[in-house]
BALUM-425079 format. One record per residue (C-alpha): residue number from 1; x, y, z; residue in three letters. Coordinates in nm, 4 decimals, m for minus. Each point is the difference from the previous one (the first is absolute). Layout:
N
n  xx  yy  zz  res
NUM  X  Y  Z  ALA
...
//
This chain:
413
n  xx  yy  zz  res
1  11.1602  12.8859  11.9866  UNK
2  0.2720  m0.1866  0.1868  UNK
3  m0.3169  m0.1076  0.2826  UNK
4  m0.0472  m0.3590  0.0754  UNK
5  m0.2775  m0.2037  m0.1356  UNK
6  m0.1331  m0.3544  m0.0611  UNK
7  m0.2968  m0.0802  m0.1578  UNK
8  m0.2791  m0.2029  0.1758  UNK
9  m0.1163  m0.2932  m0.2049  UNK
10  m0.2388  m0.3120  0.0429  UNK
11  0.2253  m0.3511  0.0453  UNK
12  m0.2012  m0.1118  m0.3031  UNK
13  0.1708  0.2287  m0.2736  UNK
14  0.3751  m0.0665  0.1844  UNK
15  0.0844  m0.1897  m0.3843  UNK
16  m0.1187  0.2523  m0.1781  UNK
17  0.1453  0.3173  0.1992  UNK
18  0.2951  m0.2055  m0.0136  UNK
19  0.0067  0.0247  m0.3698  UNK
20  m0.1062  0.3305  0.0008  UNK
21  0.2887  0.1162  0.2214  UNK
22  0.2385  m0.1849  m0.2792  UNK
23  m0.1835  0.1575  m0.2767  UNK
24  0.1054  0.3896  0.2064  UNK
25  0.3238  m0.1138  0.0608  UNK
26  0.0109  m0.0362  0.3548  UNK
27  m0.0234  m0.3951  0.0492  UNK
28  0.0913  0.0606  0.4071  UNK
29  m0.2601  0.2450  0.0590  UNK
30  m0.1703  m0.0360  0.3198  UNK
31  m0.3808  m0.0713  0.0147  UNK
32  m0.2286  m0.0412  0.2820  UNK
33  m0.2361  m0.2952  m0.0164  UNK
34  m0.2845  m0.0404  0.1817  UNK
35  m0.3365  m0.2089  m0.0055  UNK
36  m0.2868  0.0890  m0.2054  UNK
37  m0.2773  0.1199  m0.1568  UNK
38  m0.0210  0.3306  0.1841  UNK
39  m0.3221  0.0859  m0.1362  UNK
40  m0.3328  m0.1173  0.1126  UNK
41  0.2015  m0.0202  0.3512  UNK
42  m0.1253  0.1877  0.3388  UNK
43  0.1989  0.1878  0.1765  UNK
44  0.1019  m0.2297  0.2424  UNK
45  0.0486  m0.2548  m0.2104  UNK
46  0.2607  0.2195  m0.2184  UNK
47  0.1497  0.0700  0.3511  UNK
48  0.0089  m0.3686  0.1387  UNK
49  0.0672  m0.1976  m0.3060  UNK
50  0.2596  0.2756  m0.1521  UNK
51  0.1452  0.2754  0.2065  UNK
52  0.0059  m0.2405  0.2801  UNK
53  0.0922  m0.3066  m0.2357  UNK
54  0.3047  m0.1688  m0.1133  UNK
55  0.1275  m0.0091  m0.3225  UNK
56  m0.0859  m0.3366  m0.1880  UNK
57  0.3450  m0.0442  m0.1587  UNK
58  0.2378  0.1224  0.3005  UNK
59  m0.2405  m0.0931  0.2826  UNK
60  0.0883  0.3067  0.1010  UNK
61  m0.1988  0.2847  0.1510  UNK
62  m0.1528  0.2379  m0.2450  UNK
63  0.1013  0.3272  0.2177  UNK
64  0.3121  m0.1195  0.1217  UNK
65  0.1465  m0.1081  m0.3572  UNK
66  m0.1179  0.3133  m0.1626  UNK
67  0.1347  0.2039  0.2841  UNK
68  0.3580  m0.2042  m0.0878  UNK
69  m0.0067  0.0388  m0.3749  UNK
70  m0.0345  0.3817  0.0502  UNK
71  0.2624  0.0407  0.2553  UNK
72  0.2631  m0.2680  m0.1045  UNK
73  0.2722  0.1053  m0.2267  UNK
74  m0.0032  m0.1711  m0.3262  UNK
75  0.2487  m0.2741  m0.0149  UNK
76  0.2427  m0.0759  m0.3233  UNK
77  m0.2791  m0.2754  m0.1659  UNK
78  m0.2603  0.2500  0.0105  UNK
79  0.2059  0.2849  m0.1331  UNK
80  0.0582  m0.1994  m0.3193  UNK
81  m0.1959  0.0899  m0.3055  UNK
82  m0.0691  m0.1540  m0.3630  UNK
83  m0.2822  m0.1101  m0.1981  UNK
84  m0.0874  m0.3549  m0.0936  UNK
85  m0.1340  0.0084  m0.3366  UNK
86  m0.2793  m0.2656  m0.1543  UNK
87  m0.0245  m0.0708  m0.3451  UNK
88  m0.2169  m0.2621  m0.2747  UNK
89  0.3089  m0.2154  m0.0076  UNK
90  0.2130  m0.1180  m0.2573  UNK
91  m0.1619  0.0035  m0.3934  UNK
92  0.0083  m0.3740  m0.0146  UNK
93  m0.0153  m0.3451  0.1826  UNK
94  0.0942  m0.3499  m0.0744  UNK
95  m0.0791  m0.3198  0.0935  UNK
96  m0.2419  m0.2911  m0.0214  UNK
97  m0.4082  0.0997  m0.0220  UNK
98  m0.0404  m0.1184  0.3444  UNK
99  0.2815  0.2017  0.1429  UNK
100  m0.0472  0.3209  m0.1427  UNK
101  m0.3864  m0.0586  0.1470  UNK
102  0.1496  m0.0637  0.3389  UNK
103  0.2774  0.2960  m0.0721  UNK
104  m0.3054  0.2617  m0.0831  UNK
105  m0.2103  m0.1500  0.2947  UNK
106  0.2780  0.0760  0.2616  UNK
107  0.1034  0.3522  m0.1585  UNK
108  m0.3151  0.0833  0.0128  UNK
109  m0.0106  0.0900  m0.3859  UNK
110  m0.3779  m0.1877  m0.0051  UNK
111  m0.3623  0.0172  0.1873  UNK
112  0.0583  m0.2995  0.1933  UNK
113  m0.1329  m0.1656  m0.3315  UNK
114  0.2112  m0.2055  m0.2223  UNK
115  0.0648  0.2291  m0.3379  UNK
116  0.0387  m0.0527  m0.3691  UNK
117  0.3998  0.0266  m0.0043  UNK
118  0.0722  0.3080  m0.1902  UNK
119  0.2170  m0.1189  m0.2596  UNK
120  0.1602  0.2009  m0.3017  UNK
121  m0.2183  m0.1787  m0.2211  UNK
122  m0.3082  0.0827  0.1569  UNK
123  0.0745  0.3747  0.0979  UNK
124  0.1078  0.0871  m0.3563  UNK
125  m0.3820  m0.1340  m0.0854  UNK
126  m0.1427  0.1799  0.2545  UNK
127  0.2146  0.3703  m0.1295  UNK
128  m0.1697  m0.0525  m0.3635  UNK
129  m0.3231  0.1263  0.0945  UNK
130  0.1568  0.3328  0.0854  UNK
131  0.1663  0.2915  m0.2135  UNK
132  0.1802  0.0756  0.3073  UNK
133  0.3595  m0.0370  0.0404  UNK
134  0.0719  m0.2433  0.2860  UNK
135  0.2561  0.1943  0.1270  UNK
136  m0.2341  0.2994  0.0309  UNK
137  m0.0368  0.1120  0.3586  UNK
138  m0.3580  m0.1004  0.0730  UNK
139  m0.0679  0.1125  0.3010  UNK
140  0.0567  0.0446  0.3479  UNK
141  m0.1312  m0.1377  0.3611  UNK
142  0.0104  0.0127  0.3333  UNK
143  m0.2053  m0.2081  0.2845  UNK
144  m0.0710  0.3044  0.1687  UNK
145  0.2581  m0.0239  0.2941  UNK
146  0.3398  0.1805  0.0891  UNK
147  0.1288  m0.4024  m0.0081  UNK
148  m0.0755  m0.0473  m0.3708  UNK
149  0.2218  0.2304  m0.2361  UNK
150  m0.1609  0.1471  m0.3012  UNK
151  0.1076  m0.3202  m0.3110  UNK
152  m0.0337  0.0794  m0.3242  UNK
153  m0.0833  m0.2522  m0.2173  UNK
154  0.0072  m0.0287  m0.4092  UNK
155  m0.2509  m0.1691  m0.2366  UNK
156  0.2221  m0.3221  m0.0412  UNK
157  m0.0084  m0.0406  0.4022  UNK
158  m0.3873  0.0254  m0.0378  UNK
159  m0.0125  m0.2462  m0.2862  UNK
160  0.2324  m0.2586  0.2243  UNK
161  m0.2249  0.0560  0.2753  UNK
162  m0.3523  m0.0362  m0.2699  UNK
163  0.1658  m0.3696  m0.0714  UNK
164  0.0646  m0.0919  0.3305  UNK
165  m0.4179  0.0750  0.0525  UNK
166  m0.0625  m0.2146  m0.2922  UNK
167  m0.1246  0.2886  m0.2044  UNK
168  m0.0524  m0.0294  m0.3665  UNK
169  0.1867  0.2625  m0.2004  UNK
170  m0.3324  0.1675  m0.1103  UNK
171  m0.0503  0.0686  0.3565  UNK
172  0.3320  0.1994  0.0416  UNK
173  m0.1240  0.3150  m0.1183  UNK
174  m0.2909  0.0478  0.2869  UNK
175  0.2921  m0.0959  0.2395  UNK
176  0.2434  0.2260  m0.1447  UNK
177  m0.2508  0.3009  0.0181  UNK
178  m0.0488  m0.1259  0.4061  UNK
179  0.3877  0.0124  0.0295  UNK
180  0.0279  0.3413  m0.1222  UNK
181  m0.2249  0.1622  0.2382  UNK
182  0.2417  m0.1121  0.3328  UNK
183  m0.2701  m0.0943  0.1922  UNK
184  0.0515  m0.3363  0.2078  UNK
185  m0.2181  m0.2516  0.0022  UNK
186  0.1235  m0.0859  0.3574  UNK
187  0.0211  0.2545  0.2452  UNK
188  0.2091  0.0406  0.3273  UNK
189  m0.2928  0.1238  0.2221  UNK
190  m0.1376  m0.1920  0.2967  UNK
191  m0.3206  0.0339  m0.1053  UNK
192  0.0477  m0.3052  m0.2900  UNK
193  m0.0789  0.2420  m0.2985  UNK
194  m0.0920  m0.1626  m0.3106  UNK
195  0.0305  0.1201  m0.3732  UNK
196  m0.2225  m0.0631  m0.3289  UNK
197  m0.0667  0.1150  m0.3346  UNK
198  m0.2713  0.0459  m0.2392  UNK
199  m0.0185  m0.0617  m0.3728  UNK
200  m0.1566  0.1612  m0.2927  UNK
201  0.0178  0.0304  m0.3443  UNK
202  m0.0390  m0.2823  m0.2949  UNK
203  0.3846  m0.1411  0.2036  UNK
204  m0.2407  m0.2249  0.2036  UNK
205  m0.1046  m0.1589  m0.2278  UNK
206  0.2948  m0.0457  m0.2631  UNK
207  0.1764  m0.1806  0.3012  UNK
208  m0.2676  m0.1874  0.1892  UNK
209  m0.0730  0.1758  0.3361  UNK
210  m0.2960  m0.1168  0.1375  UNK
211  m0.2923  0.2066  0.1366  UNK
212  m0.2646  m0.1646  m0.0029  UNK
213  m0.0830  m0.3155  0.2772  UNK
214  0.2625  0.0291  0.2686  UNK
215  0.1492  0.3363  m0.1486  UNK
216  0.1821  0.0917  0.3547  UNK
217  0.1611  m0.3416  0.0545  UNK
218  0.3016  m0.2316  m0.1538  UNK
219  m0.2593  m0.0975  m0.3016  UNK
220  0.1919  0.0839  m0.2774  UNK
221  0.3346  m0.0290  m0.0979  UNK
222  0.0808  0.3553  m0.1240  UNK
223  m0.1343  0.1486  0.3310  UNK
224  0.1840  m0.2049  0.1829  UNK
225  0.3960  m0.0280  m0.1361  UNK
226  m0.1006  0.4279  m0.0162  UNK
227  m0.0304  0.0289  0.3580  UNK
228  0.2776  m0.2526  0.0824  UNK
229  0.2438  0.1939  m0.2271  UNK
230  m0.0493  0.3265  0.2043  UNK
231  0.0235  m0.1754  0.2879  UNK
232  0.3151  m0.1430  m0.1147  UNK
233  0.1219  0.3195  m0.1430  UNK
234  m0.0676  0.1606  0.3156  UNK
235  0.1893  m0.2559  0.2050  UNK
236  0.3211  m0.0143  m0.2410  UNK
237  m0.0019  0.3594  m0.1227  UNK
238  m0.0986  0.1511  0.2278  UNK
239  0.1087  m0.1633  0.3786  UNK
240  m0.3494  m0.0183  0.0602  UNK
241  m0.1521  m0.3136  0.2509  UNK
242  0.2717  m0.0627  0.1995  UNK
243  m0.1771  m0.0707  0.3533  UNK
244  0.2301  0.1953  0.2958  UNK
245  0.1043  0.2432  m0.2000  UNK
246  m0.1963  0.1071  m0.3310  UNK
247  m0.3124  m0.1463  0.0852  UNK
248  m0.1699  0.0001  0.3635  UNK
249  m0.3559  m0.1062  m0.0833  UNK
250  m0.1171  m0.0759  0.3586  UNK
251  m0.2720  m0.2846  m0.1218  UNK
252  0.1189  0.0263  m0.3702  UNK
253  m0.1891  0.0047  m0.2961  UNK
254  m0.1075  m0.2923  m0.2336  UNK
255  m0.0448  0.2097  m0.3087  UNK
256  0.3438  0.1441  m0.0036  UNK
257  0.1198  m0.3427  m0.1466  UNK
258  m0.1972  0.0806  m0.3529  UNK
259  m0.1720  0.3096  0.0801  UNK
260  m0.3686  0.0288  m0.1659  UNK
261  0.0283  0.0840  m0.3972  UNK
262  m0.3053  0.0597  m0.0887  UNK
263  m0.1650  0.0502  m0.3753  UNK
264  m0.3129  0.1715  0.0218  UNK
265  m0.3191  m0.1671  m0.1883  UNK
266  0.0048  0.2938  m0.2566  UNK
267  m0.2697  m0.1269  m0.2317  UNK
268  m0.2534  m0.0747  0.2988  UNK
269  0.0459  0.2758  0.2080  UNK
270  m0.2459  0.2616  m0.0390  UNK
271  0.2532  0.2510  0.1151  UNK
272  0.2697  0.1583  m0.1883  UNK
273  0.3526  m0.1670  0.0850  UNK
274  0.1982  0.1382  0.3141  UNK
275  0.3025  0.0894  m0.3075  UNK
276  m0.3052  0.2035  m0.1181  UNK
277  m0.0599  0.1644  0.3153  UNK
278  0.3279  0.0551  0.0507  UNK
279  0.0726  0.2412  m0.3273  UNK
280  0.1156  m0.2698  m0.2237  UNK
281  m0.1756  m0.0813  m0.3760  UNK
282  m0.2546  m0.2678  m0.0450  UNK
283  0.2129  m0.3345  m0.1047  UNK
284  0.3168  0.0932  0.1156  UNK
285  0.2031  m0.2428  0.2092  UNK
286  0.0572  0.1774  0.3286  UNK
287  0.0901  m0.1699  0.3141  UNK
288  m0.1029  0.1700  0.3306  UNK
289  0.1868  m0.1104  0.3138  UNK
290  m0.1570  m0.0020  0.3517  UNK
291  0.1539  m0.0782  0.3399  UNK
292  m0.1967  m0.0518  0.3644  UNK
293  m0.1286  m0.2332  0.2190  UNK
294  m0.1848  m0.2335  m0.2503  UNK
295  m0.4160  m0.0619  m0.1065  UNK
296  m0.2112  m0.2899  0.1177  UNK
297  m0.3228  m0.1178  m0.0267  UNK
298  m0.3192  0.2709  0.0250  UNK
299  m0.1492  m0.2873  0.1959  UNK
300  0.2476  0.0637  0.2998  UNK
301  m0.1927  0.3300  0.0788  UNK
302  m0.3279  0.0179  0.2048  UNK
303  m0.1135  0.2109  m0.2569  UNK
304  0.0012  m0.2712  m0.2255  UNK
305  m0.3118  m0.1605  0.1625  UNK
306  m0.1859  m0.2471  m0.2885  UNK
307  m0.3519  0.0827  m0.1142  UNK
308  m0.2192  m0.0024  m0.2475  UNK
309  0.0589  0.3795  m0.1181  UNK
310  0.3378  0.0924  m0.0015  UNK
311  0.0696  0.3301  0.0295  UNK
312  0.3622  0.0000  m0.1244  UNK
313  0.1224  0.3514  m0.0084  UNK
314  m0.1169  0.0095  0.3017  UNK
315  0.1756  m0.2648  0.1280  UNK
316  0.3457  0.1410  m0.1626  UNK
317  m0.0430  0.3499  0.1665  UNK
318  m0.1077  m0.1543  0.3733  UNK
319  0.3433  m0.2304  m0.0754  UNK
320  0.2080  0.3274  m0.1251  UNK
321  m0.1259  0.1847  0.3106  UNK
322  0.1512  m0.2617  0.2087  UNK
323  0.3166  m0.0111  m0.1943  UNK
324  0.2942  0.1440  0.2144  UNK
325  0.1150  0.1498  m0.3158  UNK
326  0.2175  0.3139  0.0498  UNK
327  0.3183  m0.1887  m0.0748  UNK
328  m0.1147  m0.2118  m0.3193  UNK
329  m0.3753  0.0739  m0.0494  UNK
330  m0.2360  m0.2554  m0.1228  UNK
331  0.0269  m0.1917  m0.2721  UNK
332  m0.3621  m0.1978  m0.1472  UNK
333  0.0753  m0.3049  m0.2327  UNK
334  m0.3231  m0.0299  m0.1337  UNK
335  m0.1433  m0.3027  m0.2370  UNK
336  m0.1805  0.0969  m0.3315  UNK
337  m0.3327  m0.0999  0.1814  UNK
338  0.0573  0.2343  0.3113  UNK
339  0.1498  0.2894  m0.2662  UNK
340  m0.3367  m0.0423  m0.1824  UNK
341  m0.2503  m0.0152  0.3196  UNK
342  0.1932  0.3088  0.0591  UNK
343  m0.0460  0.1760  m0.2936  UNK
344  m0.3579  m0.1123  0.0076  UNK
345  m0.0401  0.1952  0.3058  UNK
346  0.0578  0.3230  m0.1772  UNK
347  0.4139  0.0354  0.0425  UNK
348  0.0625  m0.0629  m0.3664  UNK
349  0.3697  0.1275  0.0336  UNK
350  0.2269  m0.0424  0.2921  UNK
351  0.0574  0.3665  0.0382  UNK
352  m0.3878  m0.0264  0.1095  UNK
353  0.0486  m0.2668  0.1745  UNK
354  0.3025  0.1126  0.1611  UNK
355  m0.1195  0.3942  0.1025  UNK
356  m0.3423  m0.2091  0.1728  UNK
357  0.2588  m0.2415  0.1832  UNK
358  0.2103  0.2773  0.1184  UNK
359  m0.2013  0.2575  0.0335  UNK
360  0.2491  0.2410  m0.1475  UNK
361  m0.0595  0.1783  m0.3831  UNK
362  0.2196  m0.1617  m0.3118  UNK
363  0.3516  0.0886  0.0752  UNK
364  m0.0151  0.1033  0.3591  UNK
365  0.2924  m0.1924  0.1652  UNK
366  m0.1059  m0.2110  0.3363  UNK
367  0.1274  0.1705  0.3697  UNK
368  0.3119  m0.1542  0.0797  UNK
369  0.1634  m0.0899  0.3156  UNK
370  m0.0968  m0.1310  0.3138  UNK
371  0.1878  m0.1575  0.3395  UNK
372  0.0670  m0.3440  0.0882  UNK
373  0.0555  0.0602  0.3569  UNK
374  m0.2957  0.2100  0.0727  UNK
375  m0.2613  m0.2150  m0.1914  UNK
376  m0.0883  0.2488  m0.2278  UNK
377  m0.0171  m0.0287  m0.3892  UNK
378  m0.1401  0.1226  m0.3124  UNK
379  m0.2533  m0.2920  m0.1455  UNK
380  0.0246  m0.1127  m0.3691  UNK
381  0.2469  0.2137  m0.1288  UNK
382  0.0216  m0.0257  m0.3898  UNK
383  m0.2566  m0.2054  m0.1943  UNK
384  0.1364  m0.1910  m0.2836  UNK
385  m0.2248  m0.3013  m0.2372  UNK
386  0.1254  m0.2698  m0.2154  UNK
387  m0.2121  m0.2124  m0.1766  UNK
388  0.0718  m0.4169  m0.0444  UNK
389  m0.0708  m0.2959  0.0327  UNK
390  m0.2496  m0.2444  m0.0985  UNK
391  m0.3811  0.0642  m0.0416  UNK
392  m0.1760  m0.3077  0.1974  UNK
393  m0.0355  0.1201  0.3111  UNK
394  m0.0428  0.3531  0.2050  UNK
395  0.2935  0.0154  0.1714  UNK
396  0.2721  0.2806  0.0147  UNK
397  0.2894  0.0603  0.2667  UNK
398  0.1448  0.3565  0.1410  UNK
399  0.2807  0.0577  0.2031  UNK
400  0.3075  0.2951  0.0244  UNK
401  0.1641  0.0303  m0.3270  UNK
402  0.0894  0.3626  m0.1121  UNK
403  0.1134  0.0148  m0.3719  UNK
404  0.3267  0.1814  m0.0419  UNK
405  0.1318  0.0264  m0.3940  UNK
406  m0.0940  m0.0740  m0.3051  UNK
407  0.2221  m0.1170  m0.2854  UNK
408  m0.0076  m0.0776  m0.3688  UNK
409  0.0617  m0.3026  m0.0922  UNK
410  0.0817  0.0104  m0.3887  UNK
411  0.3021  0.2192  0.0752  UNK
412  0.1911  m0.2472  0.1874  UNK
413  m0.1044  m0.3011  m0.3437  UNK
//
């Protein structure tokens, strides 16, 4: 349109607009910074601290500097163009154990953790427990930002990166069905998104996930190397977690390291299994990924308040009615005892459960939207249950998880 412009960006994403001006081919493109957040500001404070503010990188004033980058002719630096390209490296390293750790560490090829060193040996094991053909093109991912190109990745870069998580080879077909789906397990936003999965089918068994005591934590190995290996895949297939630029978690997120990978307690839940729910056959392996904020402990709600009658479906919608949930909903992670005082209580299926919590008929979707700035929101959102954990004690936790696909697991053996 031949008219000036220059966009007006926050000092904390200069790395990442950097990249993302490289990425458009325009690595001397002028951008405004200034000092944020904006929102959540008054008006005077937008107008003392911003408008009236100096740039943290120059020093110089906002206005001023803007008013020069619109007027001022280009000069022959910023008129250059060309695109810097990223890619997963070269196909192989070499060197001592100790230096390829310290090589992976500084390339940023790892968690932060040190990593079983993916060695020919070891990811020709891991490819036997698929048909697939490693060169097949797997999938592809990106962190959700203009700085991370879209990387496609094939099943033998998934199987290097399901060694380096220390995953057993039964394990690689659960990851290999996560891979194919694209989804990160770290995300770009500020917000310090995390990402899980949930398990069904006679696969959780077969290779040892655990859901029974301490079904949401690091208790078992299969959950564990699971969620490290999409982590991993995410982060070397897919550009994802690289702080600046594809990730800009504000506080960050202690789940994105292994996500949660849960199994649900099939043969004590009362309930049908989410796969189930979800359209899929009883017994077949199906992994269901979610992404939000995270669940914690029931206890941390008032509603939660100890007694000798516990009214628990009670408790769940009070706690769902609370739930900011218009962007991931509300997710219940319920123990067989709580799924059974439930169903005791005369919601025998979650679809009863779930229209009572809600308040909307089977199959009605949940209002979406509301505003940040304005304070307004829609409460709860979606409802979703899953069912694990151990049976000696009534706990349960909640939180925002919204389940996003489901895949079959047997196709990817």
């Amino acid at each position: 349109m031949k008219k000036p412009a220059v966009p007006l960006i926050l000092t904390e994403f200069a790395k990442q607009e950097k990249e993302v001006a490289l990425n458009l081919g325009m690595p001397g493109l002028r951008i405004q910074y200034f000092r944020g957040p904006v929102w959540a500001k008054t008006n005077e404070q937008i107008r003392k601290q911003i408008v009236e503010g100096n740039n943290p990188i120059t020093g110089k004033p906002v206005m001023k500097e803007l008013v020069e980058n619109l007027t001022k002719p280009l000069t022959a630096e910023e008129k250059k163009t060309g695109v810097v390209k990223k890619d997963m490296g070269p196909a192989t390293y070499t060197g001592t154990p100790d230096e390829l750790q310290k090589l992976f560490l500084e390339k940023r090829y790892t968690d932060f953790l040190p990593v079983v060193l993916p060695t020919e040996d070891k990811v020709n094991e891991m490819l036997k427990a698929t048909s697939h053909d490693p060169d097949e093109v797997l999938g592809k991912m990106n962190p959700g930002s203009e700085a991370g190109e879209n990387w496609t990745y094939t099943v033998k870069v998934a199987a290097i990166n399901a060694v380096m998580a220390g995953a057993k080879p039964e394990y690689f077909p659960v990851i290999l069905a996560l891979g194919s789906t694209g989804q990160t397990a770290v995300n770009v936003s500020d917000n310090g998104f995390m990402a899980g999965a949930v398990i069904n089918g006679k696969i959780r068994d077969e290779i040892g996930l655990n859901y029974e005591e301490g079904a949401v934590g690091p208790y078992a190995h299969a959950n564990t190397t699971i969620g490290r290996a999409w982590s991993l895949l995410s982060i070397n297939g897919g550009n994802c977690g690289k702080v600046g630029t594809t990730y800009m978690g504000t506080i960050g997120n202690p789940m994105n390291l292994i996500g949660i990978i849960m199994a649900e307690n099939e043969l004590r839940s009362p309930f049908k299994p989410l796969s189930v729910r979800r359209g899929f056959k009883e017994g077949e392996n199906i992994v269901t990924l979610f992404m939000g904020w995270g669940i914690l402990s029931a206890k941390n709600w008032a509603a939660t308040a100890w007694g000798p009658n516990m009214d628990y479906p009670g408790i769940i919608k009070e706690i769902y009615s609370t739930q900011d949930g218009w962007l991931f909903g509300t997710c219940a992670v319920l123990s067989p005892p709580i799924a059974n005082f439930v169903k005791d209580a005369g919601y025998d299926t979650v679809e009863k459960l779930t229209e009572w919590v809600t308040g909307r008929p089977p199959g009605a979707k949940p209002a979406m939207g509301g505003n940040l700035n304005s304070g307004t929101r829609s409460a709860g959102g979606t409802f979703t249950v899953v069912v694990t954990g151990g049976s000696n004690n009534n706990y349960f936790s909640m939180g925002g998880m919204v389940p996003s696909q489901s895949i079959q697991i047997d196709k990817w053996r």
